[in-house]
C-alpha positions, 0 to 999 in steps of 0.5 A: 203459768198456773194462777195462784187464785187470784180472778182477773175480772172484765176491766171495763172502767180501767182508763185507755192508754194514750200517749204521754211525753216520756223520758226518752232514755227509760220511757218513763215519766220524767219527774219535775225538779224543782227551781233551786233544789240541789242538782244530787240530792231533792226533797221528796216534798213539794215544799219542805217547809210546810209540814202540813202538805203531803209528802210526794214519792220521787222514786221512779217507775223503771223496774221491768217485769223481769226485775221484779220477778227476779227481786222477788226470787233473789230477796228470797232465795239466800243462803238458806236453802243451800245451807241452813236447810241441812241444819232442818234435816240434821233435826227433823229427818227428810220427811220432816223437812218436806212436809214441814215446807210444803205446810208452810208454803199454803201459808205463804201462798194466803199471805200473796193472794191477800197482798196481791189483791191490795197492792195491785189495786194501788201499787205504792212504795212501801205498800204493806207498811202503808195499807196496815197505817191506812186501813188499820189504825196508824199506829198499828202502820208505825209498828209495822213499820219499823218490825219491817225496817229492822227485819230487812236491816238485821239481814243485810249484816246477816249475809255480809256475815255469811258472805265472808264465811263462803270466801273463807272456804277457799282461803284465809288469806284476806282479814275478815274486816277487809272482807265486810267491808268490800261487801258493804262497799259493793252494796253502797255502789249498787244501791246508790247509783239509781234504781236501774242499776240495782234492778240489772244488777239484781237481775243477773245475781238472782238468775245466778241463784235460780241456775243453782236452785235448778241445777241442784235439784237436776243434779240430785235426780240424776246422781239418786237414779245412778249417775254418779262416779260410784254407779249407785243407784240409792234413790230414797234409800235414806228415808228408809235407813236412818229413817224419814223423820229424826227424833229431837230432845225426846224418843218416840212420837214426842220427839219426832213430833218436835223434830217435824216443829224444828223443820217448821221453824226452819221453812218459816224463816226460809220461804218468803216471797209476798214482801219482796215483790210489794216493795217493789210496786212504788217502782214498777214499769206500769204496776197494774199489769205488771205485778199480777202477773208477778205474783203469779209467777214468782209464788209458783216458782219459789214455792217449786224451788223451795218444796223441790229443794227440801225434797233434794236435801233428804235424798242426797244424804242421810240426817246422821251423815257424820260430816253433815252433823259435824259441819253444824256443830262446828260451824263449818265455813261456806258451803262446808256445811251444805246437804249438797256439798256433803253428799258430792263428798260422799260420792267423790265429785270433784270440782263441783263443792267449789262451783257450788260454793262460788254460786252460793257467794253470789246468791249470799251477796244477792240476798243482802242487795236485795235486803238493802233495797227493801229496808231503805225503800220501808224506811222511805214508807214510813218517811212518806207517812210521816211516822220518820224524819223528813229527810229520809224521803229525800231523794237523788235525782235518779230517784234513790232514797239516798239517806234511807240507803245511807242509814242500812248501811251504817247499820251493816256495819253490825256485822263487823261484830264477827271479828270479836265473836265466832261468826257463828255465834253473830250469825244466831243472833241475827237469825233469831232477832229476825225470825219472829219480825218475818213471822210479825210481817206476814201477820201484819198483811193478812190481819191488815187484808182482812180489814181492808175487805171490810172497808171494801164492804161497807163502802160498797166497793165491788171487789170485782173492779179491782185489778185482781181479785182473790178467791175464798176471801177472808178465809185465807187471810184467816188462815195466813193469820192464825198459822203466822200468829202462832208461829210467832211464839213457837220460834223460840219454844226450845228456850223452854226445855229442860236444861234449855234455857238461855237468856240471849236466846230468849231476849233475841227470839222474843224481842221483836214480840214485844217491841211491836206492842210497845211501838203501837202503844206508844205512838197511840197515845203520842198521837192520839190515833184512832182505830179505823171502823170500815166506813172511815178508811179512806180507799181512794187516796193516791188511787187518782195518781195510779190511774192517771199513770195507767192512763198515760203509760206508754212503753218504750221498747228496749233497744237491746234486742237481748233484753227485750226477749228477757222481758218478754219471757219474764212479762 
């Protein structure tokens, strides 16, 4: 696999490994429970009544290569790109939609090749939340924190949403409250029963998501070169006829132009990838060896999936297709309103819009168990750092954030909004809440990689000793920066139009925008912090605890011998 740019220098000081007493049924480190703590539930602090000592991560490192590679894949890969991207077609027109990912993916990559380098260096729960509190100022961490936390928590009632919208396409039979709240229910099963489970489960749900990703491009180049009932070879005929770039509000350059920046605002709420993949450090099998290599690979592939996908879309059916226009207008359940099922109609394939809208349940579903894992595990971030409540770092003994999990479930129930107010109408709220959080996210790593470079030099640590190190730096943070800042405010620019305004659309496209300042003020002068100059970031803190966790890792085998060749074509 092709190096996203990241430099694998001589490790010449990383320590040796040798052996270690392990867990004998994970091979991980088995973690001391102390006397007299409950058997289900422990606290994540050495002592839970001294408020001064440091609190101590209790998750357990039993992710694999082929989890982590696959939670990056499944936390990103949702209902967006199947459906959703046709809304980005329908506005902008084919050559609006490639250009417009295949532009924000170069962001997208800057943004992982500066979290690459951070995170493998010291692979911690939460890491991005705690690099931006420890390299940066602790309240800015704190609104970083939370930005985060909302985001992924916004998105579990999102897909709950989305899921019950996918079921309906076959059949009304069942009550939309029964729907939401099985999914709920399912989600609470998978992310309470050990972070194992959730990894296997997670595994399979988003192999199901590649599959489809992989089978619909299959299938869109063999149905453009003729293979299909009717034998028409169409190839790019609709980038010629209605056009490869639609016109949105206004005629001529203008509104082409404003088309091409509605598709932007698409791929930047669709691509992500970087988050999903740090989240999961503080729970990787042997993270230093690991997760560069996951960077690697899952960039490379999403960004193939998500490029490749809106290339798809404008060569299976033109942007003015009736039925496609129709289906966004009138919020068309499921798989209804998908590019792909639209253009199998149009072809007369039978069967297929049904195996695709099964495919597109599972990857909603997988999407909102990935979103659940990754607020739970910011949460306990912000736990560990003291910036929440001490009880969300306790954990089970199989190593769950049990209350942080408890919390983003509660918090789905939001979704039961949908029985009052047209899902549609619950499905934009929460996309416009979310978009600009994701866009404050990015920023937030690439602002916080920038200061962590400094830190590197003016302390005189050779980033050519890190486990990776990233070309071109600071540049591309830079870059990741600029373009993610402004992206920020762009999102809602169509509240601004002529005839345009709306406040709920205003207050959920901005929101976000101005609860990060507030938060970082707030706890500012609550706590009195301090905006850190490069001298005094402290880099080596927890960097003992990894070492000595590279030092003594020892990998155990699995004896499924299925799953070891699963690790070792995802390793």
């Amino acid at each position: 696999m092709a190096s996203i740019g990241l430099d694998r220098p001589t490790m010449a000081d990383v320590p040796s490994i040798h052996n270690n007493e392990k867990d004998e049924t994970h091979g991980m480190d088995a973690p001391p429970v102390a006397h007299g703590v409950d058997e289900e539930v422990r606290t994540s602090s050495p002592s839970s009544h001294d408020s001064n000592k440091p609190l101590f991560d209790s998750t357990h490192r039993k992710l694999k290569p082929r989890h982590i590679q696959l939670i990056g894949i499944g936390g990103t890969i949702g209902t967006a790109l199947y459906v959703q991207i046709g809304h980005g077609l329908v506005q902008g027109g084919p050559g609006s939609l490639f250009i417009a990912f295949a532009f924000w993916c170069t962001f997208i990559l800057c943004v992982t090749i500066s979290m690459a380098e951070m995170v493998t260096y010291l692979p911690i729960s939460s890491p991005f939340i705690r690099f931006a509190g420890r390299y940066v100022d602790e309240a800015f961490g704190v609104a970083a924190g939370y930005n985060f936390f909302v985001f992924e928590a916004m998105l579990v009632p999102f897909e709950v949403v989305a899921c019950n919208l996918i079921i309906h396409y076959w059949s009304d039979a069942v009550p939309t409250g029964g729907i939401i709240a099985i999914i709920i229910v399912l989600y609470g099963f998978i992310n309470v029963f050990a972070v194992k489970w959730y990894g296997e489960s997670e595994f399979w749900l988003a192999l199901g998501k590649v599959t489809l990703i992989v089978g619909l491009i299959a299938y869109t180049f063999i149905t453009m070169l003729g293979g299909n009932p009717n034998h028409d070879r169409f190839g790019f005929r609709y980038w010629k006829n209605p056009g490869s770039f639609a016109e949105l509000y206004k005629t001529g350059s203008l509104g082409r132009f404003l088309g091409f920046l509605q598709c932007l605002i698409q791929a930047s709420f669709t691509v992500a990838g970087p988050d999903y993949v740090s989240m999961a450090a503080g729970e990787a099998e042997n993270p230093r060896v690991v997760m560069p290599r996951a960077y690697n690979k899952v960039f490379a592939r999403l960004m193939a999936f998500f490029v490749l996908g809106s290339l798809a879309v404008g060569i299976n059916v033109p942007y003015n297709d009736p039925e496609l226009v129709d289906a966004f207008t009138s919020s068309e359940p499921g798989a209804a309103a998908s590019p792909y099922v639209v253009a199998m109609n149009r072809l007369g394939i039978k069967v297929l819009p049904d195996i695709v809208n099964a495919l597109v349940l599972s990857a909603a579903f997988s999407a909102g168990n990935s979103y659940v894992y990754c607020a739970s595990r910011s949460l306990l971030g912000l736990a560990l750092e003291g910036k929440a409540p001490k009880i969300f770092t306790r954990c089970t003994r199989s190593g769950v954030p049990v209350y942080c999990v408890l919390l983003v479930l509660a918090l789905s129930l939001l979704s039961f909004l949908q029985v009052s107010s047209g899902a549609a109408v619950v499905l934009q709220w929460f996309v416009n809440l979310v978009t600009a959080s994701q866009l404050i996210n990015f920023s937030v790593m690439s602002f916080t990689f920038i200061r962590f470079k400094k830190a590197c030099d003016a302390q005189g640590l050779s980033r050519d000793s890190l486990p990776y190190k990233g070309r071109f730096q600071p540049y591309l943070a830079w870059y990741a920066l600029s373009g993610c800042f402004v992206m920020t405010f762009v999102g809602g620019y169509t509240v601004f139009l002529p005839g345009q305004w709306s406040i709920p659309t205003f207050l959920f496209s901005y929101t976000m925008i101005g609860v990060f300042p507030v938060l970082f003020i707030f706890w500012k002068f609550y706590k009195k912090t301090r905006w850190l100059e490069p001298n005094a970031v402290d880099l080596l803190k927890d960097v003992d605890v990894i070492e000595e966790y590279t030092r003594d890792y020892v990998p155990t085998p699995s004896k499924n011998k299925f799953f070891v060749l699963l690790d070792k074509f995802y390793n």
